[in-house]
N, CA, C and O atoms as a GROMACS GRO file, in nm:
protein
  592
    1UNK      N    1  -1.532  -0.510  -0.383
    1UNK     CA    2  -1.587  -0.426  -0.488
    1UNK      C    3  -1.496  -0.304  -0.505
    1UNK      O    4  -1.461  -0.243  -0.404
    2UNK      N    5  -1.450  -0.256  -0.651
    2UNK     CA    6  -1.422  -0.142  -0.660
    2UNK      C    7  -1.463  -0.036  -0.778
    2UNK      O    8  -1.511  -0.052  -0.890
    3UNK      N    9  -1.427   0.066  -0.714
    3UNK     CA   10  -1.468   0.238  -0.805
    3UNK      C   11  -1.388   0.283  -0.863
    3UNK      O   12  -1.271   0.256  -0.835
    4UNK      N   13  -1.419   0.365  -0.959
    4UNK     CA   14  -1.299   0.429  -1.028
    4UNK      C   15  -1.310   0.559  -1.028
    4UNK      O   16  -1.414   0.615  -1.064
    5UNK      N   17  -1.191   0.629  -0.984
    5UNK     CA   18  -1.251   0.724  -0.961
    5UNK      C   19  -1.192   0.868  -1.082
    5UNK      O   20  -1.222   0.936  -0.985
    6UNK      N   21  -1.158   0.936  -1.156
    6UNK     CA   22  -1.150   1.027  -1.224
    6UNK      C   23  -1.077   1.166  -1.165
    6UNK      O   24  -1.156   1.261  -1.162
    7UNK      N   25  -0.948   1.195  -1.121
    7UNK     CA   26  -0.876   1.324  -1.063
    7UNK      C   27  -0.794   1.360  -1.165
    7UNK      O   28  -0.736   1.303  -1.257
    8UNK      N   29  -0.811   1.498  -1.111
    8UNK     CA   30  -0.710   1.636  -1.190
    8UNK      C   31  -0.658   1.718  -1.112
    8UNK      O   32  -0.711   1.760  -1.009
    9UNK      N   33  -0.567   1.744  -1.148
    9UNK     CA   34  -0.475   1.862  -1.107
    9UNK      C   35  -0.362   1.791  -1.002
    9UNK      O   36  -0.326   1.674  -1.010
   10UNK      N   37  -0.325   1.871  -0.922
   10UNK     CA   38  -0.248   1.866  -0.801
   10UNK      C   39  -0.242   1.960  -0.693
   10UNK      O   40  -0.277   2.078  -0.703
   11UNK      N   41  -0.193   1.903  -0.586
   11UNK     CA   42  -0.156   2.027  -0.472
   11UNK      C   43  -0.318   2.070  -0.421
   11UNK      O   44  -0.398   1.980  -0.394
   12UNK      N   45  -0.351   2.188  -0.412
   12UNK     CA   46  -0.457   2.314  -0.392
   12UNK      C   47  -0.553   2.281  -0.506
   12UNK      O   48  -0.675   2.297  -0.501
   13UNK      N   49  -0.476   2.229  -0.618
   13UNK     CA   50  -0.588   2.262  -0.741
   13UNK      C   51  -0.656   2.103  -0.752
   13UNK      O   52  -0.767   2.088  -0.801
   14UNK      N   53  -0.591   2.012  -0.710
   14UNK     CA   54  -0.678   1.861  -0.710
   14UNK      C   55  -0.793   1.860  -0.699
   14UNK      O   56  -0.847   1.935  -0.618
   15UNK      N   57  -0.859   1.782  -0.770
   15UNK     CA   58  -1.003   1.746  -0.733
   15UNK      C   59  -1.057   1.616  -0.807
   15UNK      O   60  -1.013   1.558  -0.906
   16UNK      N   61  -1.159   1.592  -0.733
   16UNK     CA   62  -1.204   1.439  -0.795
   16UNK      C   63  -1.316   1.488  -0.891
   16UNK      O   64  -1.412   1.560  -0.868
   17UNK      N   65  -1.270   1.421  -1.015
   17UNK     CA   66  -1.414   1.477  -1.123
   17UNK      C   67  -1.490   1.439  -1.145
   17UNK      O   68  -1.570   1.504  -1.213
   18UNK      N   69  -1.530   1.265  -1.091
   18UNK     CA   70  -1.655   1.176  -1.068
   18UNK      C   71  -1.608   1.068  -1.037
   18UNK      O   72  -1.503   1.028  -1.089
   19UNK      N   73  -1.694   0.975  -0.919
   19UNK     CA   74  -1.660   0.868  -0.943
   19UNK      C   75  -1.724   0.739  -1.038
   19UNK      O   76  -1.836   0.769  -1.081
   20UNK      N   77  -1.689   0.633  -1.071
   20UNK     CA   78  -1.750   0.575  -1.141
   20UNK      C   79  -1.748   0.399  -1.094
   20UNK      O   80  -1.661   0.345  -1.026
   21UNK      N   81  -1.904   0.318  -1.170
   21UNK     CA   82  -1.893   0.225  -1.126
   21UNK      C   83  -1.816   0.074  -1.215
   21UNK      O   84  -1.823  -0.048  -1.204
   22UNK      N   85  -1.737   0.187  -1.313
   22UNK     CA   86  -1.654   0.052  -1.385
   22UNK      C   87  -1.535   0.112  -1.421
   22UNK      O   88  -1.538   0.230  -1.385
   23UNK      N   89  -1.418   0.080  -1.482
   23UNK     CA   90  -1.313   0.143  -1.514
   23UNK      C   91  -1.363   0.193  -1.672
   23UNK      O   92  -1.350   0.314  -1.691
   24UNK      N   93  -1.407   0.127  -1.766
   24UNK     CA   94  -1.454   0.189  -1.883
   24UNK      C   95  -1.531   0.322  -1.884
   24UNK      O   96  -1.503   0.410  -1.964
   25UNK      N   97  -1.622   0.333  -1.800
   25UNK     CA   98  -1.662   0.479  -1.797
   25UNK      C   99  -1.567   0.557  -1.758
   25UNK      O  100  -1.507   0.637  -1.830
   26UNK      N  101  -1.548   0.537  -1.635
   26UNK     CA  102  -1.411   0.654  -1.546
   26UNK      C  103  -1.321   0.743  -1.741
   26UNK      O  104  -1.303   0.852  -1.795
   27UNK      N  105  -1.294   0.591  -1.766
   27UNK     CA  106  -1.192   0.640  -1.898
   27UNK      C  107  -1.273   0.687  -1.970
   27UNK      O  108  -1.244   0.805  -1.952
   28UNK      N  109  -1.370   0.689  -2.052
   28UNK     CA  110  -1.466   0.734  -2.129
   28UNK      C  111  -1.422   0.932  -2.071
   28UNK      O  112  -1.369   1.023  -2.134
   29UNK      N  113  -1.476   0.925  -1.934
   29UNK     CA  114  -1.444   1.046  -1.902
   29UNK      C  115  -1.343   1.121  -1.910
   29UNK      O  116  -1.322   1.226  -1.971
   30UNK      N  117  -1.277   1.055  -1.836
   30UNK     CA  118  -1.092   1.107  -1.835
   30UNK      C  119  -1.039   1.166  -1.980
   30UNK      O  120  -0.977   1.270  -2.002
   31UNK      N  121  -1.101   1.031  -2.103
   31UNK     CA  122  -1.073   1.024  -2.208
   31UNK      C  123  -1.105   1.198  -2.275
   31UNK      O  124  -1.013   1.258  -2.330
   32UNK      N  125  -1.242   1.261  -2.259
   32UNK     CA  126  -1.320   1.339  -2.305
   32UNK      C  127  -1.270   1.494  -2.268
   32UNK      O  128  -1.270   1.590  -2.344
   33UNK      N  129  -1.218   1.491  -2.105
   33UNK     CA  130  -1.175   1.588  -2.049
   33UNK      C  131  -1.024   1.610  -2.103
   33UNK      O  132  -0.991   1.716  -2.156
   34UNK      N  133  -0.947   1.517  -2.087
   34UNK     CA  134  -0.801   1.508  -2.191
   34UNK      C  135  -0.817   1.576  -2.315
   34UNK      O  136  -0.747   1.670  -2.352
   35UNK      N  137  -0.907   1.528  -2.374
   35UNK     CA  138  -0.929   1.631  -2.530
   35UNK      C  139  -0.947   1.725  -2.506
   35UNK      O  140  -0.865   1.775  -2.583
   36UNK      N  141  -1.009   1.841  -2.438
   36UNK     CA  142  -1.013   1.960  -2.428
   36UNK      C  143  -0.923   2.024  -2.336
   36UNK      O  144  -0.973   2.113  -2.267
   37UNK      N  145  -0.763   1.991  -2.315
   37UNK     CA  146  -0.684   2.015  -2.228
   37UNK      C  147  -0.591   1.957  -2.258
   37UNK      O  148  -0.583   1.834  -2.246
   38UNK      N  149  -0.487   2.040  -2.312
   38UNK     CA  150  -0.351   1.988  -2.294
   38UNK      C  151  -0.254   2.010  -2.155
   38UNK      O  152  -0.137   1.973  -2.155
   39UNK      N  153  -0.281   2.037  -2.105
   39UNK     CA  154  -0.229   2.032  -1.943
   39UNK      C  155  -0.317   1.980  -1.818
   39UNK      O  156  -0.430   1.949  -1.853
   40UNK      N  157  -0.294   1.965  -1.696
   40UNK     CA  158  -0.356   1.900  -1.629
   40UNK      C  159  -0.441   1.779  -1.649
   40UNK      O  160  -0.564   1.779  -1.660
   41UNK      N  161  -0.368   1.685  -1.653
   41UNK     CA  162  -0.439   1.589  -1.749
   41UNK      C  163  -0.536   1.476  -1.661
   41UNK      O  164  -0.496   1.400  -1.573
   42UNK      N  165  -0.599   1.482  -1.683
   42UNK     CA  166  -0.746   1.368  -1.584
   42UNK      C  167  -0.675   1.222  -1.588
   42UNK      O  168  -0.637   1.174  -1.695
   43UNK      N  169  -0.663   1.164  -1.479
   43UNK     CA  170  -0.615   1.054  -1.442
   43UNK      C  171  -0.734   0.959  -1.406
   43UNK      O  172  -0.840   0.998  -1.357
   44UNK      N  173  -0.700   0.804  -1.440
   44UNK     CA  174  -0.836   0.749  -1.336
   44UNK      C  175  -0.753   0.648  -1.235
   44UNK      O  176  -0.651   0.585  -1.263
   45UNK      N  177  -0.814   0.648  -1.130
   45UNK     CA  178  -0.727   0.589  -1.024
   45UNK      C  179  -0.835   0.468  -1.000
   45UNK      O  180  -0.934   0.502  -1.065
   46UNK      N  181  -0.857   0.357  -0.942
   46UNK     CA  182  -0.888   0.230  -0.880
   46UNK      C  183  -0.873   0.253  -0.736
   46UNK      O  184  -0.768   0.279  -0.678
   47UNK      N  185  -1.024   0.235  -0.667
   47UNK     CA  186  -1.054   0.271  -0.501
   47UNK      C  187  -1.088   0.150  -0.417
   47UNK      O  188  -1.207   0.146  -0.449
   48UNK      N  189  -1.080   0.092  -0.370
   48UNK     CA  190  -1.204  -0.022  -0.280
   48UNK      C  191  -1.292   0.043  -0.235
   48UNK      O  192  -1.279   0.159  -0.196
   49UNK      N  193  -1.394  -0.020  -0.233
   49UNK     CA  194  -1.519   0.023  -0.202
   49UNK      C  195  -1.522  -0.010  -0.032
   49UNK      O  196  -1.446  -0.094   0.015
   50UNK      N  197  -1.607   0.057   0.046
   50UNK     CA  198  -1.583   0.057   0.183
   50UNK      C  199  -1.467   0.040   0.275
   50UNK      O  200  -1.486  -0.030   0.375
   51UNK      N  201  -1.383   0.079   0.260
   51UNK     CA  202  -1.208   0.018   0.274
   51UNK      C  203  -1.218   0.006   0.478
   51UNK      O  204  -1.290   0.081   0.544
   52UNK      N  205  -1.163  -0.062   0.515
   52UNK     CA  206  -1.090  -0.086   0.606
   52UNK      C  207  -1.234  -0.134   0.739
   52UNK      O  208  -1.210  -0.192   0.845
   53UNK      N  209  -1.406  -0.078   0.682
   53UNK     CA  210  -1.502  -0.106   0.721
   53UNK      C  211  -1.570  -0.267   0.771
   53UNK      O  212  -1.672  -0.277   0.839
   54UNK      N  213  -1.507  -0.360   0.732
   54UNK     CA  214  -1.493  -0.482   0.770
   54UNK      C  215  -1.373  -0.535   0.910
   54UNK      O  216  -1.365  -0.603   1.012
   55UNK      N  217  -1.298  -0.445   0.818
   55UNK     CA  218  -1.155  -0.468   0.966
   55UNK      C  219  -1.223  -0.455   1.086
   55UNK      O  220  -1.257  -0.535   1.173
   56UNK      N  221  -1.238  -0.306   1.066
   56UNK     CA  222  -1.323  -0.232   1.186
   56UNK      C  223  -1.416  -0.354   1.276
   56UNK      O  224  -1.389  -0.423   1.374
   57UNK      N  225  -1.486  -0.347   1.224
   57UNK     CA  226  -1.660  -0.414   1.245
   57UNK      C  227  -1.601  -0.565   1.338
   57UNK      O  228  -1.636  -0.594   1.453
   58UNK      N  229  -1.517  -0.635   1.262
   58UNK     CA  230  -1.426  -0.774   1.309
   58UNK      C  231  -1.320  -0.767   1.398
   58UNK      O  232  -1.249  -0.862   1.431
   59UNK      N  233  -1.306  -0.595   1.456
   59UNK     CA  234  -1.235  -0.609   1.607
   59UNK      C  235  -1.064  -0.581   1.569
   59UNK      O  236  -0.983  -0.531   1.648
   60UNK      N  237  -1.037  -0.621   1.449
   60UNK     CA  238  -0.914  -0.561   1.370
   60UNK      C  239  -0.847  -0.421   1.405
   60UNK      O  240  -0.939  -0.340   1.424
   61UNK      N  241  -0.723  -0.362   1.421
   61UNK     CA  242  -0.705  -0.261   1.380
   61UNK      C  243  -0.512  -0.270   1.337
   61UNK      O  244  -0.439  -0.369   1.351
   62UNK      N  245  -0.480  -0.151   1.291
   62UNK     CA  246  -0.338  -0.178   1.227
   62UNK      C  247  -0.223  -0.213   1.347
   62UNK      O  248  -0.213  -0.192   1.468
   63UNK      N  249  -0.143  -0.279   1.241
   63UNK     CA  250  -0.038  -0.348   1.307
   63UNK      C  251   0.092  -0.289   1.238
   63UNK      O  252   0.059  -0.264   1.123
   64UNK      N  253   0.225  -0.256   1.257
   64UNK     CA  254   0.359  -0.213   1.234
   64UNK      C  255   0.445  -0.329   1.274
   64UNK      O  256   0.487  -0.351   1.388
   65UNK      N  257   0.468  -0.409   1.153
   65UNK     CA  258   0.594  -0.551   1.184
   65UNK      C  259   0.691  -0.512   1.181
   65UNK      O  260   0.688  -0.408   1.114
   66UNK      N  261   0.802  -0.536   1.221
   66UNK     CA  262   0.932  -0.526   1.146
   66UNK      C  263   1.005  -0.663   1.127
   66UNK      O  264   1.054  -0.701   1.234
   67UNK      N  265   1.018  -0.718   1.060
   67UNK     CA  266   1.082  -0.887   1.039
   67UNK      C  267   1.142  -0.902   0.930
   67UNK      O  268   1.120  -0.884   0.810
   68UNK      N  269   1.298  -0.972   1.053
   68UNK     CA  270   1.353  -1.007   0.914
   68UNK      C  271   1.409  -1.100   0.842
   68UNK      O  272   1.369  -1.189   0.917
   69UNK      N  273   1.487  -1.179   0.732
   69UNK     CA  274   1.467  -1.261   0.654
   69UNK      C  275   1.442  -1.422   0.752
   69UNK      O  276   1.379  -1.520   0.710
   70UNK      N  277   1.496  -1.413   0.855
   70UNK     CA  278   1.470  -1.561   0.930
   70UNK      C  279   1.347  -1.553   1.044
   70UNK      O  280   1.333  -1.647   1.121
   71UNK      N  281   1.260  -1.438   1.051
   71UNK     CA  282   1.176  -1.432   1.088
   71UNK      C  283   1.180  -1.352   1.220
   71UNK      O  284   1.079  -1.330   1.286
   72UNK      N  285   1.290  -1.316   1.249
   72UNK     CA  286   1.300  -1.276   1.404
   72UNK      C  287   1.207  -1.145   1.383
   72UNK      O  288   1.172  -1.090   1.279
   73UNK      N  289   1.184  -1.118   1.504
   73UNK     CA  290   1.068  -0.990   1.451
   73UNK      C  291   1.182  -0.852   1.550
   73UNK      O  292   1.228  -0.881   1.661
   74UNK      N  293   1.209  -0.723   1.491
   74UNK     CA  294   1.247  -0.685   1.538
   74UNK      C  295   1.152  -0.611   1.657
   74UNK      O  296   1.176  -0.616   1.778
   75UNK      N  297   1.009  -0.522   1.579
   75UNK     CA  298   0.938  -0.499   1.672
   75UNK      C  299   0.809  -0.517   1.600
   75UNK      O  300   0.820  -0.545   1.480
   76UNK      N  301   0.678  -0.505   1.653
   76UNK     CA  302   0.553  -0.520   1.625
   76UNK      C  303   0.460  -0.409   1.766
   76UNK      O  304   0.434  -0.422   1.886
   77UNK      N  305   0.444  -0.328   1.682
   77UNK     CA  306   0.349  -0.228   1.745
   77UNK      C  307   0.233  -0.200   1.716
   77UNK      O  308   0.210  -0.192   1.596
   78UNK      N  309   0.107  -0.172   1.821
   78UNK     CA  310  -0.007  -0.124   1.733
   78UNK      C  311   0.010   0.004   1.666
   78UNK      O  312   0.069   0.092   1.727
   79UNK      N  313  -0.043   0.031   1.525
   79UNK     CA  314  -0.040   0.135   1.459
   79UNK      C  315  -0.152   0.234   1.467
   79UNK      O  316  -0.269   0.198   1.465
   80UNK      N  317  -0.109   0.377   1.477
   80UNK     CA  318  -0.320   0.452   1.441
   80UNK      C  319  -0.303   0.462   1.302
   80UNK      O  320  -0.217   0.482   1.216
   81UNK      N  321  -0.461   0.433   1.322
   81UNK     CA  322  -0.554   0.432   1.184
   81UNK      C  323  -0.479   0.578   1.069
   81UNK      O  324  -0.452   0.687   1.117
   82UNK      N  325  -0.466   0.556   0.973
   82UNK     CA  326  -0.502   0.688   0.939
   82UNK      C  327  -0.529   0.639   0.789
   82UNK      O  328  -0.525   0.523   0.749
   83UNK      N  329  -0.556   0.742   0.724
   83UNK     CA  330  -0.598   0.753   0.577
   83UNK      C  331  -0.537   0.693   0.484
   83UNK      O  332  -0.598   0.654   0.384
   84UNK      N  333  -0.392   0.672   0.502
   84UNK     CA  334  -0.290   0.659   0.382
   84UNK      C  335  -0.254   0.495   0.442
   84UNK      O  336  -0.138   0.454   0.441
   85UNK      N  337  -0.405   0.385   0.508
   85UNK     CA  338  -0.348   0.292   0.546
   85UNK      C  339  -0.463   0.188   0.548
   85UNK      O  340  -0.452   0.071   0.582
   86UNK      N  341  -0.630   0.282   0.487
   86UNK     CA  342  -0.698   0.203   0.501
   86UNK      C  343  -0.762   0.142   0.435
   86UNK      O  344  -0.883   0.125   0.441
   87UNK      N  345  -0.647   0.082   0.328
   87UNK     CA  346  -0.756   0.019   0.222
   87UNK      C  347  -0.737  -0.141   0.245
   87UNK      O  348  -0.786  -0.221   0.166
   88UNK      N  349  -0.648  -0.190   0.381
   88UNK     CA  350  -0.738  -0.334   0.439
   88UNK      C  351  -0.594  -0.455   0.341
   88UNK      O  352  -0.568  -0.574   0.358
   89UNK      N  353  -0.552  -0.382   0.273
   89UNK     CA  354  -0.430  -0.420   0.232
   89UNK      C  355  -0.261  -0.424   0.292
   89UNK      O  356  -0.188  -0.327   0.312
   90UNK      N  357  -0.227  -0.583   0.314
   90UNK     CA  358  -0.119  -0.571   0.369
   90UNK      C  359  -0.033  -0.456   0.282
   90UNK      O  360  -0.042  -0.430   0.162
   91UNK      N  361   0.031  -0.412   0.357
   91UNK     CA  362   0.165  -0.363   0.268
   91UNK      C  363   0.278  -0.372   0.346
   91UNK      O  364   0.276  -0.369   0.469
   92UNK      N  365   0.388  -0.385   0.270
   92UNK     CA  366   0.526  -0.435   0.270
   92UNK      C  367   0.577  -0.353   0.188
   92UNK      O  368   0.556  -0.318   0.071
   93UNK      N  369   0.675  -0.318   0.298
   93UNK     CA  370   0.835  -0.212   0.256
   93UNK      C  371   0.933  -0.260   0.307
   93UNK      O  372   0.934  -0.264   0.430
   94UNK      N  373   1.050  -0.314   0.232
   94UNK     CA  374   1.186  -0.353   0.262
   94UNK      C  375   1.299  -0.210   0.281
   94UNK      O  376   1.339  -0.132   0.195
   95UNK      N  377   1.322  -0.215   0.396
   95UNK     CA  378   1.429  -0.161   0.416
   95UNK      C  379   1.578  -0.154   0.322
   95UNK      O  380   1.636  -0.046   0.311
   96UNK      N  381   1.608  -0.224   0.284
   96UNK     CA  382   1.717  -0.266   0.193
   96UNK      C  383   1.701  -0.163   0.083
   96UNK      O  384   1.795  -0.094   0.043
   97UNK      N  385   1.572  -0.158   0.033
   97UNK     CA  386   1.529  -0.106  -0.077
   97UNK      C  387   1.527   0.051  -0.069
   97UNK      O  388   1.538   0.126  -0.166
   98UNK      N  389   1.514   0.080   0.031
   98UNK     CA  390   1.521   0.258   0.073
   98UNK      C  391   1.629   0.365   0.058
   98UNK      O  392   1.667   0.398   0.170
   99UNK      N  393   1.692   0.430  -0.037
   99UNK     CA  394   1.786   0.482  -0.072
   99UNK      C  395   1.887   0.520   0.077
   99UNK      O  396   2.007   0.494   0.081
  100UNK      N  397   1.808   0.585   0.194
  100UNK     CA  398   1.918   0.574   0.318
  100UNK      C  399   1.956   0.442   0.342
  100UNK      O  400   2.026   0.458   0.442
  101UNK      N  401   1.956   0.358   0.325
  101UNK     CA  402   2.045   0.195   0.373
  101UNK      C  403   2.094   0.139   0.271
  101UNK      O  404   2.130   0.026   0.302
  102UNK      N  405   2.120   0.170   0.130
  102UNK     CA  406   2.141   0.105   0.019
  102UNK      C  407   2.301   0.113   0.048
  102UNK      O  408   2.344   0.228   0.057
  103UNK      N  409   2.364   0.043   0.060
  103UNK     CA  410   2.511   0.024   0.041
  103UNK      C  411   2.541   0.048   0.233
  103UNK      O  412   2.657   0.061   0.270
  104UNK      N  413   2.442   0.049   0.322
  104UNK     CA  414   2.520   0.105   0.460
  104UNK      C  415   2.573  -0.034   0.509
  104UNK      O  416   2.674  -0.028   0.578
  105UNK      N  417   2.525  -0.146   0.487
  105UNK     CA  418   2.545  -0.269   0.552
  105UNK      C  419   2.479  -0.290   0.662
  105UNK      O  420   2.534  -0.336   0.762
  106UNK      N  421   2.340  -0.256   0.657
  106UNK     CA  422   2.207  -0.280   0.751
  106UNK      C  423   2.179  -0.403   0.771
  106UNK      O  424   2.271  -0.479   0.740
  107UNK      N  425   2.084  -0.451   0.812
  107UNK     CA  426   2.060  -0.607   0.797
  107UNK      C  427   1.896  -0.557   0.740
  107UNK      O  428   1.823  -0.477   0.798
  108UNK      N  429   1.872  -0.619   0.633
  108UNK     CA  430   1.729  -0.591   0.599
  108UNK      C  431   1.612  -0.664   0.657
  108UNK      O  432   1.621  -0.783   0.686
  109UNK      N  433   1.497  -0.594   0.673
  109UNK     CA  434   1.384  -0.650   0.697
  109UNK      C  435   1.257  -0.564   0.622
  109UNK      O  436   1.254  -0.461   0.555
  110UNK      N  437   1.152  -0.662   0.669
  110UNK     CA  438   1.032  -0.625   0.594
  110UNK      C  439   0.986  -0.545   0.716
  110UNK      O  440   1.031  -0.580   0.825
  111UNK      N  441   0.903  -0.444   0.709
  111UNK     CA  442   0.787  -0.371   0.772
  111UNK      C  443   0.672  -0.387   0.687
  111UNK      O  444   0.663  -0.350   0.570
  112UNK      N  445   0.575  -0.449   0.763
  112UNK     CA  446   0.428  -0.470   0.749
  112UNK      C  447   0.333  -0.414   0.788
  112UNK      O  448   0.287  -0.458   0.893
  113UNK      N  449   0.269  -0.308   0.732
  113UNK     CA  450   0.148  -0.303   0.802
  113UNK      C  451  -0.002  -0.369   0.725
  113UNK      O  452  -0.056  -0.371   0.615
  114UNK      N  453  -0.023  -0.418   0.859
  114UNK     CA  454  -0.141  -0.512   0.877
  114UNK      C  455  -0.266  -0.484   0.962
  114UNK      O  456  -0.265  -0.418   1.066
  115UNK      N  457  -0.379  -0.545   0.903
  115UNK     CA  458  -0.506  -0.552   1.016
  115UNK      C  459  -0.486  -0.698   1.049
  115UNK      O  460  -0.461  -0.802   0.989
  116UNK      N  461  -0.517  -0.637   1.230
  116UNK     CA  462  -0.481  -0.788   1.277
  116UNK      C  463  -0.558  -0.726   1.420
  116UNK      O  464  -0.579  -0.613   1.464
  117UNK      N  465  -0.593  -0.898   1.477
  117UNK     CA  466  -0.668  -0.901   1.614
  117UNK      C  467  -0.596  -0.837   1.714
  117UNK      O  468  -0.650  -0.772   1.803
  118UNK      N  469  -0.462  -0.855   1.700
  118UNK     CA  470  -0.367  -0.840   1.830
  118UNK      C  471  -0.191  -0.854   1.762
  118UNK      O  472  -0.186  -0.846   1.640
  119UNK      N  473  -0.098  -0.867   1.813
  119UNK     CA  474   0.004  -0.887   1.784
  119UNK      C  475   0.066  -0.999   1.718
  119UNK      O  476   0.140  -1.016   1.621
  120UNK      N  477   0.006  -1.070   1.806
  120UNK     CA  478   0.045  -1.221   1.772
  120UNK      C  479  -0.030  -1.261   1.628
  120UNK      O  480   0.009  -1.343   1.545
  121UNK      N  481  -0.114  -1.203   1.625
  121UNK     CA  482  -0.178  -1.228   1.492
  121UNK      C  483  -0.119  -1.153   1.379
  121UNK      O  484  -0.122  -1.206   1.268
  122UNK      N  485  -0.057  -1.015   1.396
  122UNK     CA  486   0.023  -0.911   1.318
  122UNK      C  487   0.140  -0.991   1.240
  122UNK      O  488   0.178  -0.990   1.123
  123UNK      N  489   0.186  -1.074   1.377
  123UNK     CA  490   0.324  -1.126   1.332
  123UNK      C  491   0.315  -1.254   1.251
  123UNK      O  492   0.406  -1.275   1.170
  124UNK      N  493   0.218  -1.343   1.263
  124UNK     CA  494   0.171  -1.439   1.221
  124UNK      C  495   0.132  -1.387   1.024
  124UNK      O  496   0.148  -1.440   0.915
  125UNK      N  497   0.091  -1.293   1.061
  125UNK     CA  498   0.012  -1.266   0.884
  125UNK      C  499   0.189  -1.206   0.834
  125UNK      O  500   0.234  -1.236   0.724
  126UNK      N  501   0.241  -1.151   0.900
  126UNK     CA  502   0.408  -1.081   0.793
  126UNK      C  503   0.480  -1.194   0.800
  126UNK      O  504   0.563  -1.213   0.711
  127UNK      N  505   0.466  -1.278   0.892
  127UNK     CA  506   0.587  -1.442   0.880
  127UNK      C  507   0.547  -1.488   0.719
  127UNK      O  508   0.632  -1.525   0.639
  128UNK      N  509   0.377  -1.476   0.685
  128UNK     CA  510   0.350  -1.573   0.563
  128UNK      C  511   0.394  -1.534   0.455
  128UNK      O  512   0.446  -1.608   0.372
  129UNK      N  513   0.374  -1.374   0.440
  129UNK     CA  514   0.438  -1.302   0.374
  129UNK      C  515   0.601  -1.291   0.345
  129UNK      O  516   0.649  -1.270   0.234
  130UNK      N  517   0.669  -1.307   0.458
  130UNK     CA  518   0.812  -1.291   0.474
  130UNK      C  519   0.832  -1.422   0.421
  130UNK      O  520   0.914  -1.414   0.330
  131UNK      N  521   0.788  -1.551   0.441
  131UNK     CA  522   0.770  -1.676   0.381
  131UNK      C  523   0.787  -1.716   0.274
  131UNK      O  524   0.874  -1.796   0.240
  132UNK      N  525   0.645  -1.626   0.158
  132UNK     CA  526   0.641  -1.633   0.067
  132UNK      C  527   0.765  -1.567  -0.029
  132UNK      O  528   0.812  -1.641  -0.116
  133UNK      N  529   0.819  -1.431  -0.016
  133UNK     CA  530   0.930  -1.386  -0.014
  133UNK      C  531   1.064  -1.419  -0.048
  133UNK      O  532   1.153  -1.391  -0.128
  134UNK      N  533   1.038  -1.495   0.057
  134UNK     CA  534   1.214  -1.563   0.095
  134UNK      C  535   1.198  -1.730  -0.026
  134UNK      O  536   1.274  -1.743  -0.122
  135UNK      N  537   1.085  -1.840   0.009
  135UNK     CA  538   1.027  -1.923  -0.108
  135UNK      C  539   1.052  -1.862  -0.275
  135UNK      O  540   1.101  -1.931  -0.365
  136UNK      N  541   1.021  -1.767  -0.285
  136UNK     CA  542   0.989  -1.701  -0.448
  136UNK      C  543   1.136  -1.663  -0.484
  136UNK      O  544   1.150  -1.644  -0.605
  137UNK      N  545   1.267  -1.644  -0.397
  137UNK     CA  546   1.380  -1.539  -0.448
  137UNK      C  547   1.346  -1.433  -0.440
  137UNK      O  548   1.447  -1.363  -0.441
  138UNK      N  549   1.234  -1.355  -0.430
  138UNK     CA  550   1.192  -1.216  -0.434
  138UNK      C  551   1.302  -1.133  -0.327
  138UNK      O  552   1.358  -1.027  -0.354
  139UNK      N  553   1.317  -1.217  -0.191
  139UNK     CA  554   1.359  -1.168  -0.100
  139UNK      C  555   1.489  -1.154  -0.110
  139UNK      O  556   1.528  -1.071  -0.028
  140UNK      N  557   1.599  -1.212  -0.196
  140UNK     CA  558   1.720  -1.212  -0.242
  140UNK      C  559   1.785  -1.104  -0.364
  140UNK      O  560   1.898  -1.066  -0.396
  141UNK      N  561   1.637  -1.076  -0.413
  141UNK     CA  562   1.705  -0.978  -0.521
  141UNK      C  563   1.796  -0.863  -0.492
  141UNK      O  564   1.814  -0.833  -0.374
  142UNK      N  565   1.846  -0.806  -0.572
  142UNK     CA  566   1.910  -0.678  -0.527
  142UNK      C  567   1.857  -0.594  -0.554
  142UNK      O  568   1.807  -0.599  -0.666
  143UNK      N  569   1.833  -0.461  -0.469
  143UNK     CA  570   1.772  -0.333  -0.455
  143UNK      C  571   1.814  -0.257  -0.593
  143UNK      O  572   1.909  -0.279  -0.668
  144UNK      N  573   1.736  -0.186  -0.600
  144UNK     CA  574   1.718  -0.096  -0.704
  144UNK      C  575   1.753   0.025  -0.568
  144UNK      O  576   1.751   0.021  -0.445
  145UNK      N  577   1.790   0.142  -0.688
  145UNK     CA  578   1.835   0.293  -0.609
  145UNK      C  579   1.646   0.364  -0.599
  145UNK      O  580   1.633   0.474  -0.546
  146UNK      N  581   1.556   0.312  -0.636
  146UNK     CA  582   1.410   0.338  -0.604
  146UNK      C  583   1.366   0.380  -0.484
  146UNK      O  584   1.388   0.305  -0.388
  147UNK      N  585   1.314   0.473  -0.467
  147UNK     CA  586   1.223   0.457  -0.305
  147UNK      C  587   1.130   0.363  -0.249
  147UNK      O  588   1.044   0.420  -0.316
  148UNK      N  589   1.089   0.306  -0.211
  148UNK     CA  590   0.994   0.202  -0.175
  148UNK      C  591   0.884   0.227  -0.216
  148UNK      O  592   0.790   0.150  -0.194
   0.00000   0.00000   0.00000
């Protein structure tokens, strides 16, 4: 399930201006507050609902992969929890792609973080991923000068 939620400003001055239970309202709002403001302009962002509260509950907690294109894993550590990690969603960042290694002649890999039982399970969920990847060409493209 997800919320939508309605923010303004930045920095000190951020704040959330409601949340909502569909994306059409959120905008309705956003929409309304925009008209009376030409600066700071109301954004609506997309939340999961209870995030990372299932992981939890199922004995889960984060995992840090590092693997790369043939699977070798460089390392896999448990990760702490924090905020900017718990919405229960793998995520994947290629090294390659990171403006410090672009042209150094690194060997690239993926870093994963994952909810997972244990390690072996960490590494198991970024292999499918690294899998899928390497299957699609995705994993062959060439980097953009982008940050991850």
């Amino acid at each position: 399930m997800k919320i939508w939620i309605v923010e303004q400003g930045e920095y000190s001055d951020y704040r959330v201006v409601g949340v909502f239970s569909s994306e059409a309202n959120a905008r309705l709002i956003a929409d309304a507050v925009n008209r009376e403001q030409t600066y700071n302009q109301a954004t609506v962002a997309e939340w999961p609902m209870d995030p990372a509260v299932e992981d939890l509950n199922a004995g889960r907690t984060q995992w840090l992969v590092w693997m790369r294109r043939d699977g070798t894993v460089e390392r896999c550590d448990p990760s702490a929890i924090s905020g900017y990690g718990i919405t229960g969603e793998v995520t994947i960042w290629r090294r390659h792609r990171a403006p410090a290694f672009i042209g150094k002649n690194v060997e690239d890999c993926l870093q994963a973080t994952i909810w997972a039982t244990d390690g072996t399970h960490a590494i198991k969920i970024a292999n499918e991923h690294r899998a899928r990847l390497v299957a699609t060409g995705e994993w062959d493209r060439e980097p953009t000068s982008e940050a991850p």
